[in-house]
gemmi code that builds the backbone of each chain (N, CA, C; Angstrom):
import gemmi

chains = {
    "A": [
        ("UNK", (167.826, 69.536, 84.131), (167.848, 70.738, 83.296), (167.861, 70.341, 81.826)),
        ("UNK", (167.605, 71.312, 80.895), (167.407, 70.663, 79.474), (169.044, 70.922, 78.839)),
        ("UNK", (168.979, 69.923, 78.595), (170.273, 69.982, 77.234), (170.234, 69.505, 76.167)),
        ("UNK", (171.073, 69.714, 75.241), (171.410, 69.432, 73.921), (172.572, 69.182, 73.419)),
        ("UNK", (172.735, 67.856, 72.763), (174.323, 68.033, 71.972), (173.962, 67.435, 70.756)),
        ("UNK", (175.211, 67.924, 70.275), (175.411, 67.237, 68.577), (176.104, 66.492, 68.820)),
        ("UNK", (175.715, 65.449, 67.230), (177.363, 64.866, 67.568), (177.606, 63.828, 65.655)),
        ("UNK", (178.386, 63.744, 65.379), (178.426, 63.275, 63.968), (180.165, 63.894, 63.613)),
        ("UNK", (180.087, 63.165, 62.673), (181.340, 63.628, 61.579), (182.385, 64.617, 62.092)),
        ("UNK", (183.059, 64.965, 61.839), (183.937, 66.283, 61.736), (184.754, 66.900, 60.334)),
        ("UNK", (184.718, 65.594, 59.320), (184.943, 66.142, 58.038), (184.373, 64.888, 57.342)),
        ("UNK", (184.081, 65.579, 56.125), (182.946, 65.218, 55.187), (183.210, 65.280, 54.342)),
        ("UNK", (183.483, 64.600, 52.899), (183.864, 64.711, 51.683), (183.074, 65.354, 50.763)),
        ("UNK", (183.112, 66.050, 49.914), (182.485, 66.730, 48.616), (181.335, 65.476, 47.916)),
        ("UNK", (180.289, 65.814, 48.588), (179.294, 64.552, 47.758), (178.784, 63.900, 48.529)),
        ("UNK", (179.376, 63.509, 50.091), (178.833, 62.482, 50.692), (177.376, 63.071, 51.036)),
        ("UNK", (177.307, 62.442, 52.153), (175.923, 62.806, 52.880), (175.847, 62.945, 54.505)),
        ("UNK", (175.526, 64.488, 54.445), (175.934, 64.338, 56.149), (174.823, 63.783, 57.087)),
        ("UNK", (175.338, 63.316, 58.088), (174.175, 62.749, 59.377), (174.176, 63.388, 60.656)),
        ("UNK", (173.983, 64.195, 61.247), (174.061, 64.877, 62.336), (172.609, 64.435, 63.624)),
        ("UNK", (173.452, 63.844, 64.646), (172.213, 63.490, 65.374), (172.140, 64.570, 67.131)),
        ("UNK", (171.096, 64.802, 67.312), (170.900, 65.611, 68.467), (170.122, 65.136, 69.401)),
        ("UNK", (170.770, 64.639, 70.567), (170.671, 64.101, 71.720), (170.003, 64.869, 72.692)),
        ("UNK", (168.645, 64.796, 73.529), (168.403, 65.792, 73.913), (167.802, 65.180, 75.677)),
        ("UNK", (167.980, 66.316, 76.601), (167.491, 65.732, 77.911), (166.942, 66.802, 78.480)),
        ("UNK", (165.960, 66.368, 79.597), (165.114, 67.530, 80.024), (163.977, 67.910, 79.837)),
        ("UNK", (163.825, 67.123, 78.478), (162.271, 67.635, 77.831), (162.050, 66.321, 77.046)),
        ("UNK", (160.957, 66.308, 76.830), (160.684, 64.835, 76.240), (160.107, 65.449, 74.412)),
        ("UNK", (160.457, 64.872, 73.352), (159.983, 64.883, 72.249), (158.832, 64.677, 72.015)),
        ("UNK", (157.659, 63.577, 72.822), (156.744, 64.006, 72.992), (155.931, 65.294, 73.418)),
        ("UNK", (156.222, 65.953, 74.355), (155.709, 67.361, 74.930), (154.947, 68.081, 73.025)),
        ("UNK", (154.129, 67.862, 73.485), (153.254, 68.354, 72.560), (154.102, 70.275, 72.159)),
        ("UNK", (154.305, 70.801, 72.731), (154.959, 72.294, 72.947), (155.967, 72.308, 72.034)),
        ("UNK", (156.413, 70.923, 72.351), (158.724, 71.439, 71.822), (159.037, 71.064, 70.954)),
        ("UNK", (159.750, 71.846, 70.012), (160.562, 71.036, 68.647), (161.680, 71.371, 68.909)),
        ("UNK", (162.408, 70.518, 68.240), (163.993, 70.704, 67.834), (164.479, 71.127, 66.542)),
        ("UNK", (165.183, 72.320, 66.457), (165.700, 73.468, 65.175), (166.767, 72.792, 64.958)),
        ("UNK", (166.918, 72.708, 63.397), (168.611, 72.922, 63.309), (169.303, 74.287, 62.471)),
        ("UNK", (169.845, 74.876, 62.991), (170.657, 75.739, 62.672), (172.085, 76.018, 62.529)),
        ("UNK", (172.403, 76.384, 61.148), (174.061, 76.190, 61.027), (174.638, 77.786, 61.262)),
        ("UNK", (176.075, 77.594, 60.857), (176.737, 79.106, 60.738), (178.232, 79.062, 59.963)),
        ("UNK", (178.565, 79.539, 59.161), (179.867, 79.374, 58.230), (180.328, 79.526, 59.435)),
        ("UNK", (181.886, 79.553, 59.554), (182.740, 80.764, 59.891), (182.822, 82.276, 59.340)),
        ("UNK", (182.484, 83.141, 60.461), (182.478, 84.423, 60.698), (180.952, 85.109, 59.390)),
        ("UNK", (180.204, 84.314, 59.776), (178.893, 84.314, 58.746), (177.726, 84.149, 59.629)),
        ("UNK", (176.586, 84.792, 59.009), (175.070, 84.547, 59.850), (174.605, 83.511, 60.095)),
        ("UNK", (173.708, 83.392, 61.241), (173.169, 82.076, 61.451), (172.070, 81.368, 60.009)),
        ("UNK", (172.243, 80.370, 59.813), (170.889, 80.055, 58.717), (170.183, 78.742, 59.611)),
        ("UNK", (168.919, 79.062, 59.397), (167.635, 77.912, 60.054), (167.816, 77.002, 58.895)),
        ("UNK", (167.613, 75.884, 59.350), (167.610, 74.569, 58.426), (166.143, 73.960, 58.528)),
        ("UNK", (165.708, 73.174, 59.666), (164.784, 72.407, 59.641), (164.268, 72.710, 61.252)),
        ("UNK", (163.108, 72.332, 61.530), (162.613, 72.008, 62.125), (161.504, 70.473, 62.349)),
        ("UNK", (161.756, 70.165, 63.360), (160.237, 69.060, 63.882), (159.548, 69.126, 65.233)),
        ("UNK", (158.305, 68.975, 64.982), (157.799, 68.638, 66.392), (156.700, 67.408, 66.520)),
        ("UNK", (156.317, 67.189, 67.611), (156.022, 65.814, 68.790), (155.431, 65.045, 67.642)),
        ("UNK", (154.688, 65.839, 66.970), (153.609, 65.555, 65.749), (153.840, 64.927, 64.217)),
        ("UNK", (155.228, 65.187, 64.882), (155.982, 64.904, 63.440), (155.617, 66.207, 62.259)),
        ("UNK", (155.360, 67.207, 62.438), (155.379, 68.213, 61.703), (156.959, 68.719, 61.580)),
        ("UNK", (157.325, 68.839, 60.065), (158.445, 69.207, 59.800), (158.667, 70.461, 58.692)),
        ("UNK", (159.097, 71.235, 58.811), (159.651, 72.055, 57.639), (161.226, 72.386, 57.517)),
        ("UNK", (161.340, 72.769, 56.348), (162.566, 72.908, 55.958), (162.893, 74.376, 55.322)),
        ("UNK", (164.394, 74.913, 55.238), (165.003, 75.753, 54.491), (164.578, 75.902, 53.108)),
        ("UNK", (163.987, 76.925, 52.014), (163.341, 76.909, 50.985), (164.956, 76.391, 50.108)),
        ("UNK", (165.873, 76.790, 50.196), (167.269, 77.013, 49.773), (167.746, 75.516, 49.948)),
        ("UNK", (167.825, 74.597, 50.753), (168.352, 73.586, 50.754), (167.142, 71.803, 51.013)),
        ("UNK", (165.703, 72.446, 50.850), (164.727, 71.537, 51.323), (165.210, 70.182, 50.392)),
        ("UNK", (165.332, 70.103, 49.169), (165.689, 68.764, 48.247), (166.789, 67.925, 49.171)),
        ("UNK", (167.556, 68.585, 49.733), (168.857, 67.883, 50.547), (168.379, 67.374, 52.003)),
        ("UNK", (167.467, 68.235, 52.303), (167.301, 67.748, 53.717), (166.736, 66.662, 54.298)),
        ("UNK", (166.726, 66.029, 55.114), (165.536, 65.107, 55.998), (166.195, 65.411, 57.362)),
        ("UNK", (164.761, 65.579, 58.129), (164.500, 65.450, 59.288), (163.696, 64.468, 59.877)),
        ("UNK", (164.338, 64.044, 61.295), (163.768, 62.859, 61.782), (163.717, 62.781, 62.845)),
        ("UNK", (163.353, 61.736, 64.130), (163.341, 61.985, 65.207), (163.093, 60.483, 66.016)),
        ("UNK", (163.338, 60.006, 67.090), (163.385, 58.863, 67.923), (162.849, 59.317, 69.089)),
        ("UNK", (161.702, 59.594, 69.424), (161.448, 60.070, 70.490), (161.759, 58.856, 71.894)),
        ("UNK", (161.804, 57.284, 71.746), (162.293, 56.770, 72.745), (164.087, 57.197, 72.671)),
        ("UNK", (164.198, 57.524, 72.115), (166.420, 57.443, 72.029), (166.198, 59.164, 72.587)),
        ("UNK", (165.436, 59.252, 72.241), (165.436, 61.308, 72.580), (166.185, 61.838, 71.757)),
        ("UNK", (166.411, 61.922, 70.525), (166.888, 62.035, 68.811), (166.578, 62.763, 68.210)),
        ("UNK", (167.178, 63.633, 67.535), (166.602, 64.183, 66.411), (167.259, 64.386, 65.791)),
        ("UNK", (167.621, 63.582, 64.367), (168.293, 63.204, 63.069), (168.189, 64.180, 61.830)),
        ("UNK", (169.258, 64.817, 61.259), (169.511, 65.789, 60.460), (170.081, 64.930, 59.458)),
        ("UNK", (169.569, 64.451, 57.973), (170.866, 64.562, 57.239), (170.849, 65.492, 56.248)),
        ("UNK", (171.934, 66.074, 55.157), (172.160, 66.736, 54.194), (172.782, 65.837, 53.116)),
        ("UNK", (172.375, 65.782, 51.809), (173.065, 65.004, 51.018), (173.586, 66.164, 50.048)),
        ("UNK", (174.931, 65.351, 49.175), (176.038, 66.145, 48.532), (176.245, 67.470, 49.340)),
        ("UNK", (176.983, 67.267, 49.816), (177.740, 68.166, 50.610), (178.695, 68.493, 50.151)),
        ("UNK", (179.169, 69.854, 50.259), (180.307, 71.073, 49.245), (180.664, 71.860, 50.481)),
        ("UNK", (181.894, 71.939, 49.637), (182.896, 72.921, 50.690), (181.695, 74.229, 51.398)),
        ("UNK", (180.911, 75.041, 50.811), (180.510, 75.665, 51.110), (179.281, 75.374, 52.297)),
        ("UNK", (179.453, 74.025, 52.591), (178.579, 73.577, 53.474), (179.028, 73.450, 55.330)),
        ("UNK", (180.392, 74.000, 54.898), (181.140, 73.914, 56.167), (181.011, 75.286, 57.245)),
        ("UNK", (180.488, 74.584, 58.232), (179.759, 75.435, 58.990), (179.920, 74.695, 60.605)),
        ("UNK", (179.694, 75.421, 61.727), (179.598, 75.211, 63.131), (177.961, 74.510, 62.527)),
        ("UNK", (177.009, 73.620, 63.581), (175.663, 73.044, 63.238), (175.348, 72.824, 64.381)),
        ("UNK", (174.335, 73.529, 64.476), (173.373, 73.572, 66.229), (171.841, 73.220, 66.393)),
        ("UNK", (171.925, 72.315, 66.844), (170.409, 72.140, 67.497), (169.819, 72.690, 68.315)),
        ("UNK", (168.957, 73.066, 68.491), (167.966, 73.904, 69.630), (166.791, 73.555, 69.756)),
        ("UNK", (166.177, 73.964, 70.880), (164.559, 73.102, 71.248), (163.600, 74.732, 70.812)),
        ("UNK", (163.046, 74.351, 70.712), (161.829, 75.577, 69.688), (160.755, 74.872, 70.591)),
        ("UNK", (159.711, 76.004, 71.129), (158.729, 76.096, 71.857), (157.996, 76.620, 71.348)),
        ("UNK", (156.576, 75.992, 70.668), (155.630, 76.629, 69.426), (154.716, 76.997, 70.577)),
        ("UNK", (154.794, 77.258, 71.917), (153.614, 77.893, 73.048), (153.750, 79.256, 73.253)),
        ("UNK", (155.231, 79.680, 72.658), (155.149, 81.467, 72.627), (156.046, 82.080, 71.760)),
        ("UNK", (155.562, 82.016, 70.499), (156.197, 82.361, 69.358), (157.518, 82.041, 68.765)),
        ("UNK", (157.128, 80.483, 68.969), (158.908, 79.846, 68.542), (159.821, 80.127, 68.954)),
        ("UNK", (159.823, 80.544, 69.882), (161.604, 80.938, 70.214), (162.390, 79.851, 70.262)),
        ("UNK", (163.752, 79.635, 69.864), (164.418, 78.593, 70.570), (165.614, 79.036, 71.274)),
        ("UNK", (164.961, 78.413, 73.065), (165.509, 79.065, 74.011), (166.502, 77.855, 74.759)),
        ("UNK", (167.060, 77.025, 74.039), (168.141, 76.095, 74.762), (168.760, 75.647, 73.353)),
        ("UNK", (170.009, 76.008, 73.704), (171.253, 75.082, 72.423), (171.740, 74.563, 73.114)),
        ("UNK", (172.469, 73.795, 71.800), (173.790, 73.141, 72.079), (174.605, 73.595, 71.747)),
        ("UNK", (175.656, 73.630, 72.063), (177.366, 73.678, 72.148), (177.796, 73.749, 70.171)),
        ("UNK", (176.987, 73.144, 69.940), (177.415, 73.178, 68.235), (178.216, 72.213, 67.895)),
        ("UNK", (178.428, 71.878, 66.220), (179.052, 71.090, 65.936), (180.006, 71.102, 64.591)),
        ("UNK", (181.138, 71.735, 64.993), (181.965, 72.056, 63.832), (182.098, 71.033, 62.569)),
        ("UNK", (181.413, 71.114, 61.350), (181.458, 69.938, 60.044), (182.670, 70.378, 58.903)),
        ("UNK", (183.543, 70.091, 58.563), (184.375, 70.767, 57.673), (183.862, 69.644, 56.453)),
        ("UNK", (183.767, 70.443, 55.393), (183.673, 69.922, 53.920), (185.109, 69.904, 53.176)),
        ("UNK", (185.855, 68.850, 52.924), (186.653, 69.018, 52.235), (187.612, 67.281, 51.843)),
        ("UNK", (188.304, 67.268, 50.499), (188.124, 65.972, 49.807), (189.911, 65.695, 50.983)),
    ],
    "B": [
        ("UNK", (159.715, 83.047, 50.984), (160.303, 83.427, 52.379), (160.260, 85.035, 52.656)),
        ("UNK", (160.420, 85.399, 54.132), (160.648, 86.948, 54.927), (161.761, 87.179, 54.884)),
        ("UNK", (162.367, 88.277, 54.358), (163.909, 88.609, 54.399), (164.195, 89.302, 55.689)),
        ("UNK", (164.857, 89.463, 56.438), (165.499, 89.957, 57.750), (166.782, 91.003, 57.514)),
        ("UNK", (166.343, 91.977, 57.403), (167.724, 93.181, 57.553), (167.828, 93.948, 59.126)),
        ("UNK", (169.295, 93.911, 59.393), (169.738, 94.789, 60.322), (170.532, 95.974, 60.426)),
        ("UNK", (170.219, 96.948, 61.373), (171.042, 98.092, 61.407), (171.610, 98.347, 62.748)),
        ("UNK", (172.231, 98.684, 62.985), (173.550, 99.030, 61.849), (174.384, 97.481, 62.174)),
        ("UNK", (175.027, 96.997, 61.154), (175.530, 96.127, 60.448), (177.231, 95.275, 61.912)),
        ("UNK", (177.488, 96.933, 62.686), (178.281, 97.046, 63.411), (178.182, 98.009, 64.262)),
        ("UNK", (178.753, 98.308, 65.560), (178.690, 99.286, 66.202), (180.129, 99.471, 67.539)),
        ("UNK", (180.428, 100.659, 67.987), (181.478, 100.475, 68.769), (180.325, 101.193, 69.965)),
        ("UNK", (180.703, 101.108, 70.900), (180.064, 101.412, 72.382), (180.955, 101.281, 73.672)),
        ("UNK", (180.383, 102.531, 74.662), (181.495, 102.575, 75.845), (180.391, 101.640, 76.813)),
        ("UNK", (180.991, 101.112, 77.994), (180.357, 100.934, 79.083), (179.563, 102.084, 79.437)),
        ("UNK", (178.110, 101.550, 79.574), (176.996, 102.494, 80.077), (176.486, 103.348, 79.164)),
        ("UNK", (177.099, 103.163, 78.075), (176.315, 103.673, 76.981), (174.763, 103.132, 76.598)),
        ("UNK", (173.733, 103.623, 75.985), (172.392, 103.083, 75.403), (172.936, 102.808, 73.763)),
        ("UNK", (172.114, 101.466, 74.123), (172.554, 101.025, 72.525), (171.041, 100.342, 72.152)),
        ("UNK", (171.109, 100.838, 70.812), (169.912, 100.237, 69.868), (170.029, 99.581, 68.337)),
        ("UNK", (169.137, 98.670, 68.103), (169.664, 97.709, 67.228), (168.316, 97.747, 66.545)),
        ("UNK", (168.388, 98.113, 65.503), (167.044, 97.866, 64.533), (166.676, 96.460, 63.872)),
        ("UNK", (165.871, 96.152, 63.683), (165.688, 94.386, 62.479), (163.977, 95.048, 62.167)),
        ("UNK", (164.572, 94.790, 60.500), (163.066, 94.858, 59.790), (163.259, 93.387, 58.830)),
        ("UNK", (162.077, 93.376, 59.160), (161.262, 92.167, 58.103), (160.589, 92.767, 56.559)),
        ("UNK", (160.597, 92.425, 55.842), (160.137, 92.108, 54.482), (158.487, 92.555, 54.297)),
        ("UNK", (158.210, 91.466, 55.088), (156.204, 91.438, 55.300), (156.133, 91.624, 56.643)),
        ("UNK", (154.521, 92.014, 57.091), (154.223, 92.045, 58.049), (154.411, 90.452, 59.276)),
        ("UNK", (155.038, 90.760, 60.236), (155.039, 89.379, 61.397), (154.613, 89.425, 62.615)),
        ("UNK", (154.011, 89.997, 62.538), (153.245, 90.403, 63.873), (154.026, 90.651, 64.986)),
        ("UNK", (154.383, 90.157, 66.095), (155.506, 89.990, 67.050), (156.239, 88.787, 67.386)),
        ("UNK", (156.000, 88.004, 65.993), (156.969, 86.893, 66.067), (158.302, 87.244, 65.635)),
        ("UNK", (158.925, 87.664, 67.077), (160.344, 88.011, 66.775), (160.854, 87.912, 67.850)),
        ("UNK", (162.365, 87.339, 67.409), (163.332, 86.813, 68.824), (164.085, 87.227, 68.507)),
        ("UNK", (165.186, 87.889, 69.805), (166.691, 88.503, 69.623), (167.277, 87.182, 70.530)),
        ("UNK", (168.651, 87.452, 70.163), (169.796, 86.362, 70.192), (171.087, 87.313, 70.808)),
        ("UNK", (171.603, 86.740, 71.741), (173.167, 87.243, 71.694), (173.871, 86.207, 71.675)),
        ("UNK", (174.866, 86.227, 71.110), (176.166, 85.134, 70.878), (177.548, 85.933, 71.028)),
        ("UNK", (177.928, 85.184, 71.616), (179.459, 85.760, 72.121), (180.799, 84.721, 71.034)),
        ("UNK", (181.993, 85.106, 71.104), (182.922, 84.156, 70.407), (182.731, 82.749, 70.245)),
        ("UNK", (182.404, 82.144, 69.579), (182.556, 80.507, 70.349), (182.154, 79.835, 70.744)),
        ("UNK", (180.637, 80.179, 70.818), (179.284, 79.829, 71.840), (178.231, 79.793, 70.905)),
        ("UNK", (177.491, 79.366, 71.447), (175.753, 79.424, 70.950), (175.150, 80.540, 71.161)),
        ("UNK", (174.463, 80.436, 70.184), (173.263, 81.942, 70.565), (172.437, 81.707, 71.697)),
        ("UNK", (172.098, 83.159, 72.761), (171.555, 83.235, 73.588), (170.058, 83.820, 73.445)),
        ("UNK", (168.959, 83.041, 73.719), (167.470, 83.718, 73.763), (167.585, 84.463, 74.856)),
        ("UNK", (167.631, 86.220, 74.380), (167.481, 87.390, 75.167), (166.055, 87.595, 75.009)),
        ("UNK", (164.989, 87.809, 73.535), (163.660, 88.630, 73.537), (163.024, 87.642, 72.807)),
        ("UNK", (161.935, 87.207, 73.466), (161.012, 86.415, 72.204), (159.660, 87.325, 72.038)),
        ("UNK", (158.467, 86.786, 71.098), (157.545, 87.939, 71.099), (157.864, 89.251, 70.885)),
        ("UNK", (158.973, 89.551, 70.291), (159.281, 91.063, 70.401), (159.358, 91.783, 71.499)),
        ("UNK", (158.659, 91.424, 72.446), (159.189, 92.184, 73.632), (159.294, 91.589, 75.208)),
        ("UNK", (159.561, 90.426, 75.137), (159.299, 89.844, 76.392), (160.815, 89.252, 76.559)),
        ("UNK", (161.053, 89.116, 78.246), (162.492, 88.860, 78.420), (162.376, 87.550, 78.947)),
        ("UNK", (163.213, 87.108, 78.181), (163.310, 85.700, 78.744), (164.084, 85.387, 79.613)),
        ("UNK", (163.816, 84.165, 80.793), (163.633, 83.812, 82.042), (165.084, 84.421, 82.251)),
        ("UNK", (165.611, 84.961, 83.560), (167.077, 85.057, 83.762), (168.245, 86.323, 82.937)),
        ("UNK", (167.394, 86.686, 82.003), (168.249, 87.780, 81.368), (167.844, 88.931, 82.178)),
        ("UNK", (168.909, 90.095, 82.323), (169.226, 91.166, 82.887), (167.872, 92.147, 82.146)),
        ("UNK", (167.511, 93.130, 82.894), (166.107, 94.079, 82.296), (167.018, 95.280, 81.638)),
        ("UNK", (167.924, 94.786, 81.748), (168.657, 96.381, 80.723), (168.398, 95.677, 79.445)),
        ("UNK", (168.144, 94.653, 79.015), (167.988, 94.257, 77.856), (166.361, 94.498, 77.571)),
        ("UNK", (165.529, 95.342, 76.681), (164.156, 95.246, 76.147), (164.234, 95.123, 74.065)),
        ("UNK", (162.547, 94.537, 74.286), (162.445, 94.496, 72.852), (161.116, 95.146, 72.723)),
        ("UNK", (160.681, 95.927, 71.501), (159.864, 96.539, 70.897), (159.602, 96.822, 69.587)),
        ("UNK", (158.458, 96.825, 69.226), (157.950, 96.788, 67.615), (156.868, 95.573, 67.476)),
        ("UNK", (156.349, 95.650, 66.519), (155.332, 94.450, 65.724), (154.931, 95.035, 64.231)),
        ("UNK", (154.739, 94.496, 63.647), (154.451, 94.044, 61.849), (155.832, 94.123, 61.353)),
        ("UNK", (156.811, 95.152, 60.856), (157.970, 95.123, 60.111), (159.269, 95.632, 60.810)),
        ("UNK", (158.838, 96.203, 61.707), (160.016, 97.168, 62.426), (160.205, 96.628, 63.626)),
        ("UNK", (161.338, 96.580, 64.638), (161.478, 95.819, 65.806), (162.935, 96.406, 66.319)),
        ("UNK", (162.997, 96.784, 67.195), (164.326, 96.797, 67.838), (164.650, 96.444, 68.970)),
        ("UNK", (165.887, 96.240, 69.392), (166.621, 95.438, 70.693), (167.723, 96.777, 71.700)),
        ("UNK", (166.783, 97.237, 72.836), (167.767, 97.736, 73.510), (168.374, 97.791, 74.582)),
        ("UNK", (169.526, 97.909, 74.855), (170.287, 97.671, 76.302), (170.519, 99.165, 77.200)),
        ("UNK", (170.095, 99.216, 77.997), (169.561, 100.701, 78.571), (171.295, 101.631, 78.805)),
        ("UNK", (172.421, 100.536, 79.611), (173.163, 100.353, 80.066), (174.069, 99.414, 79.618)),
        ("UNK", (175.035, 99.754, 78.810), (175.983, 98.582, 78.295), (176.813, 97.966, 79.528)),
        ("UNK", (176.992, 96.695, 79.720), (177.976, 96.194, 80.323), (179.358, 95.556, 79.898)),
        ("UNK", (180.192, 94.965, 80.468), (181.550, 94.876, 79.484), (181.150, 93.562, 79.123)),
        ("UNK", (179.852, 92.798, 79.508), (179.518, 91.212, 79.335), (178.706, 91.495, 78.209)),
        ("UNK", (178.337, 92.578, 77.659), (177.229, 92.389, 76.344), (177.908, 92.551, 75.058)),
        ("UNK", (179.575, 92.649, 75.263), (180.400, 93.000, 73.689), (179.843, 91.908, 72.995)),
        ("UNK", (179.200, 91.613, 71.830), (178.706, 90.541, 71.221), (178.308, 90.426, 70.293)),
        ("UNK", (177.828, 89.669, 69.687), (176.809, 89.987, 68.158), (175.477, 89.495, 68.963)),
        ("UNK", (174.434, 90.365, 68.038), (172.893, 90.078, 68.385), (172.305, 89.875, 66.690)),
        ("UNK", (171.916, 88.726, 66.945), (170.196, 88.204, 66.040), (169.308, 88.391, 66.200)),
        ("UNK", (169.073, 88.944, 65.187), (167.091, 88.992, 65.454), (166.444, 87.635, 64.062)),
        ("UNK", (165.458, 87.037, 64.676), (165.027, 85.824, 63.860), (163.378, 86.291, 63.730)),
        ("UNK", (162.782, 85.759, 63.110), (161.394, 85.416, 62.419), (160.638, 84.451, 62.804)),
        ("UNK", (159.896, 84.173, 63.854), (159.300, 82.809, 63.488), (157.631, 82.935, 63.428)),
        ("UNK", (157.501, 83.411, 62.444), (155.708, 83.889, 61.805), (155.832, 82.916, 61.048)),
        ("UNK", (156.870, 82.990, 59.781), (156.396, 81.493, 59.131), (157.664, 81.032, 58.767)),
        ("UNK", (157.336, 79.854, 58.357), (158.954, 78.752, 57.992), (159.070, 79.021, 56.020)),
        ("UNK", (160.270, 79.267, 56.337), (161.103, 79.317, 57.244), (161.597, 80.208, 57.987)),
        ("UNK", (162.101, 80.222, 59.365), (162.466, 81.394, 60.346), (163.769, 81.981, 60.387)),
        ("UNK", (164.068, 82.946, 59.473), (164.738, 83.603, 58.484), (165.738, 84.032, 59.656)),
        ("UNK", (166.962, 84.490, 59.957), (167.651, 85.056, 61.121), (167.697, 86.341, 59.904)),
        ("UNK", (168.476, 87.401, 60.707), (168.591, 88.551, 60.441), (170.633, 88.284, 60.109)),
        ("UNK", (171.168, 89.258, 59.592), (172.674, 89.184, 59.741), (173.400, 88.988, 60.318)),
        ("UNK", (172.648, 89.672, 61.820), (173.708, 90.285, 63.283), (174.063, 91.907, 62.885)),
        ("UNK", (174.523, 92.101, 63.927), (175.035, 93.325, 64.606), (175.940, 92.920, 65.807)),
        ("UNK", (177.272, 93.099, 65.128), (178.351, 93.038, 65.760), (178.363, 94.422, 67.396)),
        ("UNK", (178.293, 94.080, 68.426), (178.684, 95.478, 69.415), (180.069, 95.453, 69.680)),
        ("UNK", (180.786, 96.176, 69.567), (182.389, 95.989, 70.346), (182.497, 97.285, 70.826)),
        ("UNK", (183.959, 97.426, 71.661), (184.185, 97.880, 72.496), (184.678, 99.587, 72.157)),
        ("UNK", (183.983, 100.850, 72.389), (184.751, 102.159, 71.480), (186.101, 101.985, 72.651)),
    ],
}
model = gemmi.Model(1)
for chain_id, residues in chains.items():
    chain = gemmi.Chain(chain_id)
    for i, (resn, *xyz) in enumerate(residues, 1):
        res = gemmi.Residue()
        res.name, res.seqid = resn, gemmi.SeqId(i, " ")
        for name, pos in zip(("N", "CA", "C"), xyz):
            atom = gemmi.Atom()
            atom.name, atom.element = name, gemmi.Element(name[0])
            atom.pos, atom.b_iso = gemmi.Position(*pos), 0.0
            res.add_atom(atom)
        chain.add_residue(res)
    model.add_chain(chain)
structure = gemmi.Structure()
structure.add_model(model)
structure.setup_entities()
């Protein structure tokens, strides 16, 4: 069955640089079809889309945070590498990966569990 | 970017009530639109992709309808398992904007 986890940090200092990696099974990063989303969420706040990639290495990013981002991917490790640089309290958020299926209008129809990041010195 | 607004913002509902959830987009998106439910604590759930198609395993009291700006999410029949927040997202172009939510709880 397909899954997903996060996994990285749990607190993060004002400035550093976060690394968040997403482990994925079930589906191969090759599959021409599937990407992997990342999507965060404050506490008690809306979801925000961050990045995406797929098989192709096609990537986009958040217009709001693109200078900070990189996205990446290991398709033998089955990976897909998030970081954010200078990171601020206001960056503290649950952070979820999901597989995005560009064969019927992007949906992304498998998460993970999430990954609580607290920002603070 | 597409901005994503929802209505109503919150809502209270009995069991077996019909409930409806509006999400408009900014620009036209054709029917690139997905609803989400998320419960406390959890990940969001793909209920509607395409605007109106149910994805694999979800209950048919759940439908979606609309294309270019207007779109809504409805549950014919509330159950006591749908108290939740619902997303509606964008994915016409990147970035794929989520909507606020719409909190449902319990009248």
């Amino acid at each position: 069955q397909v899954t997903l986890k996060e996994s990285g940090p749990v607190l993060v200092k004002p400035t550093e640089t976060l690394t968040l990696t997403c482990t994925v099974s079930g589906f191969s990063l090759s599959n021409p079809r599937m990407g992997v989303s990342w999507i965060r969420q404050p506490p008690g706040k809306a979801l925000e889309w961050l990045a995406h990639i797929f098989s192709n290495d096609e990537k986009s990013y958040s217009t709001s945070l693109k200078s900070r981002l990189t996205i990446s991917k290991d398709t033998s490790k089955s990976q897909v590498v998030l970081t954010m640089t200078n990171m601020d309290p206001v960056d503290t958020a649950t952070y979820y990966c999901a597989r995005t299926d560009s064969g019927s209008y992007y949906p992304s129809d498998y998460w993970g569990q999430g990954t609580l990041v607290t920002v603070s010195s | 970017d597409i901005q994503m607004t929802q209505s109503p913002s919150s809502l209270s509902a009995s069991v077996g009530d019909r409930v409806t959830i509006t999400c408009r987009a900014s620009q036209s998106i054709s029917s690139y639109l997905n609803w989400y439910q998320q419960k406390p604590g959890k990940a969001p759930k793909l209920l509607i992709y395409a605007a109106s198609s149910l994805q694999s395993g979800v209950p048919s009291r759940f439908s979606g309808s609309g294309s270019g700006t207007d779109f809504t999410l409805t549950i014919s029949s509330l159950q006591p398992e749908d108290f939740a927040t619902y997303h509606c997202q964008e994915s016409y172009s990147t970035p794929f904007t989520f909507g606020p939510g719409t909190k449902v709880d319990i009248k």
